[in-house]
OpenMM code with the backbone's topology and positions (N, CA, C; nanometers):
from openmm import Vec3, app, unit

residues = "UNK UNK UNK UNK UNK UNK UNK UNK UNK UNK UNK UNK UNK UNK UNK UNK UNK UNK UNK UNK UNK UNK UNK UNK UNK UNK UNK UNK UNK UNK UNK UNK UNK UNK UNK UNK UNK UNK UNK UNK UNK UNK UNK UNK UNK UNK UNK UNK UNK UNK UNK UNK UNK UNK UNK UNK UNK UNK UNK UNK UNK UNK UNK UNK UNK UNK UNK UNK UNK UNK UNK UNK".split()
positions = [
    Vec3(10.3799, 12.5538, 12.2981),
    Vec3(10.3851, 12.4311, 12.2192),
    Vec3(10.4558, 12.4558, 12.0858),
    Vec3(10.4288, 12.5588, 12.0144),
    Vec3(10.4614, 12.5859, 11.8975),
    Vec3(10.6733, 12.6080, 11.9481),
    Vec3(10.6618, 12.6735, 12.0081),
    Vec3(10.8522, 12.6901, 12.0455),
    Vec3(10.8778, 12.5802, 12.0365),
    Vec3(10.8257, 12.4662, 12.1900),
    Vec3(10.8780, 12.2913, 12.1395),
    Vec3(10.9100, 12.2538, 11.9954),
    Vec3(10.7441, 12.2482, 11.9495),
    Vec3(10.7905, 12.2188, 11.7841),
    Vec3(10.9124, 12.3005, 11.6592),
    Vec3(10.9094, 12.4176, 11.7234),
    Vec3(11.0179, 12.4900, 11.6144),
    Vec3(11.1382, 12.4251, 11.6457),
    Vec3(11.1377, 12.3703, 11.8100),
    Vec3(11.2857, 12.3675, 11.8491),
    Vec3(11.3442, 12.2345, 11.7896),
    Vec3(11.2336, 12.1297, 11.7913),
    Vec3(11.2641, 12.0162, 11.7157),
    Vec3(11.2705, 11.9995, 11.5849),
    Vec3(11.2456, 12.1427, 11.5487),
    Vec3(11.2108, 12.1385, 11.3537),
    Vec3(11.1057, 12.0511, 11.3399),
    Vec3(10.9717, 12.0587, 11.3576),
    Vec3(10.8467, 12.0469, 11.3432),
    Vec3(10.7913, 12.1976, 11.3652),
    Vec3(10.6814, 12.1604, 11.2152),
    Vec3(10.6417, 12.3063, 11.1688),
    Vec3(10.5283, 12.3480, 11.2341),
    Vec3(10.4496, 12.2069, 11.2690),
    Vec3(10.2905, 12.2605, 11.3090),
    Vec3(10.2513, 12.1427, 11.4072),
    Vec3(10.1760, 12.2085, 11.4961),
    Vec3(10.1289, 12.0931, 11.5484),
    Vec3(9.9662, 12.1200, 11.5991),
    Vec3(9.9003, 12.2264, 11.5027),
    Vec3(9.7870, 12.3092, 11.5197),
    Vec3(9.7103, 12.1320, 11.4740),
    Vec3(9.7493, 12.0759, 11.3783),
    Vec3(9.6927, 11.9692, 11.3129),
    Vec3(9.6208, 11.8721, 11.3874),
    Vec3(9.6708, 11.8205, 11.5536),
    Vec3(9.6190, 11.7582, 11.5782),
    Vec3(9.7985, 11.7376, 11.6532),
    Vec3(9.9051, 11.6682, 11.5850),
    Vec3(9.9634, 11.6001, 11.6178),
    Vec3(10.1003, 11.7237, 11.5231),
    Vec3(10.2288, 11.6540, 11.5928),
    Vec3(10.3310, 11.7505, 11.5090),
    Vec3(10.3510, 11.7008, 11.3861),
    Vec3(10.3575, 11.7704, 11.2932),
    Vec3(10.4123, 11.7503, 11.1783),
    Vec3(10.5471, 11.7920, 11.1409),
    Vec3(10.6334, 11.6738, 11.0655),
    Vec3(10.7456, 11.7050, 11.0471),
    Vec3(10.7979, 11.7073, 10.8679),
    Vec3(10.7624, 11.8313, 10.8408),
    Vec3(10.8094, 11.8305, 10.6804),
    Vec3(10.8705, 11.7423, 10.5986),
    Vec3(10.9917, 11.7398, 10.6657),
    Vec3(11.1123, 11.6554, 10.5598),
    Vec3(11.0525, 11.5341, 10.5485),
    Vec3(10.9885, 11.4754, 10.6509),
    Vec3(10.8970, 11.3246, 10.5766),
    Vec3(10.7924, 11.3248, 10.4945),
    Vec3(10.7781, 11.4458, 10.4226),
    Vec3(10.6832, 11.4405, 10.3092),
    Vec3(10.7653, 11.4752, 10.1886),
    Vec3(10.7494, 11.4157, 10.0812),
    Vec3(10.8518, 11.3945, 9.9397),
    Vec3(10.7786, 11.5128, 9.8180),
    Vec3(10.8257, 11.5421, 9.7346),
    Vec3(10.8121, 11.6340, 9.6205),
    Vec3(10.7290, 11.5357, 9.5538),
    Vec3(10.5844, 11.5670, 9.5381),
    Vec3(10.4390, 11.4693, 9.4375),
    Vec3(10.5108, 11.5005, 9.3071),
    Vec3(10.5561, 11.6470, 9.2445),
    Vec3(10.6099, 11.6755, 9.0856),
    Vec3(10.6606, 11.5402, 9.0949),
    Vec3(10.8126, 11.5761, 9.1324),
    Vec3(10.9319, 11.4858, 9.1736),
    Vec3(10.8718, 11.3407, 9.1502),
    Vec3(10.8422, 11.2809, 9.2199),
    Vec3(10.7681, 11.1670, 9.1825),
    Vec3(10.7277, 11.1214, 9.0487),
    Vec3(10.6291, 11.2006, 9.0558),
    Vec3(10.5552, 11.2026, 8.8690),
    Vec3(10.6492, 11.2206, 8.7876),
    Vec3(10.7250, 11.2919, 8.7882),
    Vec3(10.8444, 11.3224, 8.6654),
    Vec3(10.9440, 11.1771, 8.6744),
    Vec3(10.9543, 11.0981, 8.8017),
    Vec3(11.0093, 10.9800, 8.7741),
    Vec3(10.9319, 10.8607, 8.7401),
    Vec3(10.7963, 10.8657, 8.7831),
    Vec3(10.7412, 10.7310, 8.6980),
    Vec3(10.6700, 10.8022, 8.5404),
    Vec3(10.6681, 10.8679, 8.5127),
    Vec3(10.6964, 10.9558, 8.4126),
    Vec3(10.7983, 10.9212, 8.3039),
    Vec3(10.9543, 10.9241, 8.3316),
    Vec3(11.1125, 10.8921, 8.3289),
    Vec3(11.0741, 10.7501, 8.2841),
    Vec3(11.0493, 10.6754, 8.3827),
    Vec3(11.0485, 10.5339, 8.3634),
    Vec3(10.9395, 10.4540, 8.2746),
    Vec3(10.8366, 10.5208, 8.2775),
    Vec3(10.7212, 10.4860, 8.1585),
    Vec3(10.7474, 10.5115, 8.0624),
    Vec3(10.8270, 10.6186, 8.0352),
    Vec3(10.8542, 10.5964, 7.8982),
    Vec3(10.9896, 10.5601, 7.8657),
    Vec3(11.1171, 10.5292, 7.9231),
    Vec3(11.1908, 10.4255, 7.9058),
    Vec3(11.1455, 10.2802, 7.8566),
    Vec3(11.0382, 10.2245, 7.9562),
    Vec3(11.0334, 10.0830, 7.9441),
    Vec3(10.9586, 10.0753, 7.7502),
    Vec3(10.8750, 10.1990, 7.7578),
    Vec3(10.7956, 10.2084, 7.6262),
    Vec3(10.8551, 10.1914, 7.4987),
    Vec3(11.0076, 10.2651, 7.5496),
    Vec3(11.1529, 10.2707, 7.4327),
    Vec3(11.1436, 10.1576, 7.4436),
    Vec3(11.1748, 10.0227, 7.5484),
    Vec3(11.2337, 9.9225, 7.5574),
    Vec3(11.1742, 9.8659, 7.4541),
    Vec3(10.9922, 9.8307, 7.5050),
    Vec3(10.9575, 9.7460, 7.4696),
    Vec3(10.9171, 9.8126, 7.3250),
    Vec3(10.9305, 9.9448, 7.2439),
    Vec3(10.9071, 9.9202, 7.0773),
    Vec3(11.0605, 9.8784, 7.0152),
    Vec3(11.1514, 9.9027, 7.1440),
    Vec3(11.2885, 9.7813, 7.0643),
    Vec3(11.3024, 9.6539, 7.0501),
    Vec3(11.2246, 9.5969, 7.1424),
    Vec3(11.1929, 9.4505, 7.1864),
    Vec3(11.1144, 9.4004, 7.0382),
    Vec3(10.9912, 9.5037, 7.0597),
    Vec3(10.9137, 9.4631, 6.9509),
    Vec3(10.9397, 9.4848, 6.7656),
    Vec3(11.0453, 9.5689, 6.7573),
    Vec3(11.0859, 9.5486, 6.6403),
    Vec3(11.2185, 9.4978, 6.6326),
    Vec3(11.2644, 9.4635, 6.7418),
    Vec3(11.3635, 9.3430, 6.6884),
    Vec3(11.2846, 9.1801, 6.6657),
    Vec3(11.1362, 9.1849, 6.7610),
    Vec3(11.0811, 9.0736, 6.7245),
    Vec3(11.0083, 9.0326, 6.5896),
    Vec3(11.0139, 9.1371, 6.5232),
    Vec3(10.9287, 9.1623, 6.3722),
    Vec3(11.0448, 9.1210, 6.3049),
    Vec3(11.1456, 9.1953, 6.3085),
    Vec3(11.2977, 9.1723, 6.2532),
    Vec3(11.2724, 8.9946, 6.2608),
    Vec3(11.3169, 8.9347, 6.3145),
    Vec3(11.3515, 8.7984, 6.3405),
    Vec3(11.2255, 8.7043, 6.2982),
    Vec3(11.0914, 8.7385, 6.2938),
    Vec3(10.9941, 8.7123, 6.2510),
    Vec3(10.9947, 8.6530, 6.0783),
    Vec3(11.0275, 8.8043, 6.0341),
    Vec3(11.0412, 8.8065, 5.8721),
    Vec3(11.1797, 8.7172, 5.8447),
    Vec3(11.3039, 8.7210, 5.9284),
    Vec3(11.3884, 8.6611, 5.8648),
    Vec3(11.3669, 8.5104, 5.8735),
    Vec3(11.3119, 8.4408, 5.9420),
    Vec3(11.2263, 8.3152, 5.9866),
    Vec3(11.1981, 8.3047, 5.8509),
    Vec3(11.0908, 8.4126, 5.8540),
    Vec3(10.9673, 8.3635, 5.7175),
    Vec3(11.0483, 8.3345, 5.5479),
    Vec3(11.1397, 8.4649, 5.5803),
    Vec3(11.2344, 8.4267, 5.4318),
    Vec3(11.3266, 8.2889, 5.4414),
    Vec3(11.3846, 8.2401, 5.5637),
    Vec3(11.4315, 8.1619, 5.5570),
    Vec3(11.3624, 7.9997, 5.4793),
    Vec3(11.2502, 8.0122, 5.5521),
    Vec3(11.1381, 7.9277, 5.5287),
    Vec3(11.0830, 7.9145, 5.4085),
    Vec3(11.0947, 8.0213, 5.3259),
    Vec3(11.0352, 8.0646, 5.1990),
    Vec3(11.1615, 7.9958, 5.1105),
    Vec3(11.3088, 8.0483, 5.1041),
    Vec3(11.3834, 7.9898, 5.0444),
    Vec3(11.4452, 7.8618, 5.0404),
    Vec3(11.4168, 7.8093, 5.1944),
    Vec3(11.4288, 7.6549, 5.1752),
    Vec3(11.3038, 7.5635, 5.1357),
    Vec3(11.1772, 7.6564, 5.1094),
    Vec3(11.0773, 7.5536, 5.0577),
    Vec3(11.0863, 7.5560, 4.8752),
    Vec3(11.1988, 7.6962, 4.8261),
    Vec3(11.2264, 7.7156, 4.7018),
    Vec3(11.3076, 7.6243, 4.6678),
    Vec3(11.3911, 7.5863, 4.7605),
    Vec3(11.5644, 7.5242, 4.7073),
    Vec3(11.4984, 7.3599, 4.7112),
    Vec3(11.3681, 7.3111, 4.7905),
    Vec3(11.3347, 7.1758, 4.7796),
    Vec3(11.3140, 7.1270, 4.6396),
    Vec3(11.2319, 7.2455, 4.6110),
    Vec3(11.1906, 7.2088, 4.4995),
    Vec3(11.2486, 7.2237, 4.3833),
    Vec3(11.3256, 7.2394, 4.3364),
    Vec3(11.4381, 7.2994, 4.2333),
    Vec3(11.5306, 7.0847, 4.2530),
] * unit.nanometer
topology = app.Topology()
chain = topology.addChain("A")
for resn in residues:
    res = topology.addResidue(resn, chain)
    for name in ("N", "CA", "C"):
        topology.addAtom(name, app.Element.getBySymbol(name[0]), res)
């Protein structure tokens, strides 16, 4: 049984059933990409969020100097 399986490139088939390596993926590998991507989106969103502070305050000054210029 074990020759069959070598011959097909299946490593084991003591398991129950054959197992075929290459359909199992690198767990690191993985983690290091949602990893990658968690902290991308994290960049995103403290750019998001201080361009939204940005635009916030310029609002507020805007608001501030046209409630100055009414009154004048």
């Amino acid at each position: 049984m074990q020759d069959i399986c070598e011959g097909c490139n299946i490593d084991s088939w003591k398991v129950g059933s054959c197992i075929d390596t290459s359909s199992f993926f690198d767990v690191d590998l993985l983690q290091k990409q949602q990893s990658s991507i968690l902290k991308r989106m994290l960049q995103q969103q403290n750019r998001l969020l201080e361009d939204l502070e940005d635009a916030f305050e310029q609002a507020l000054i805007d608001v501030i100097l046209a409630s100055l210029g009414k009154e004048k």
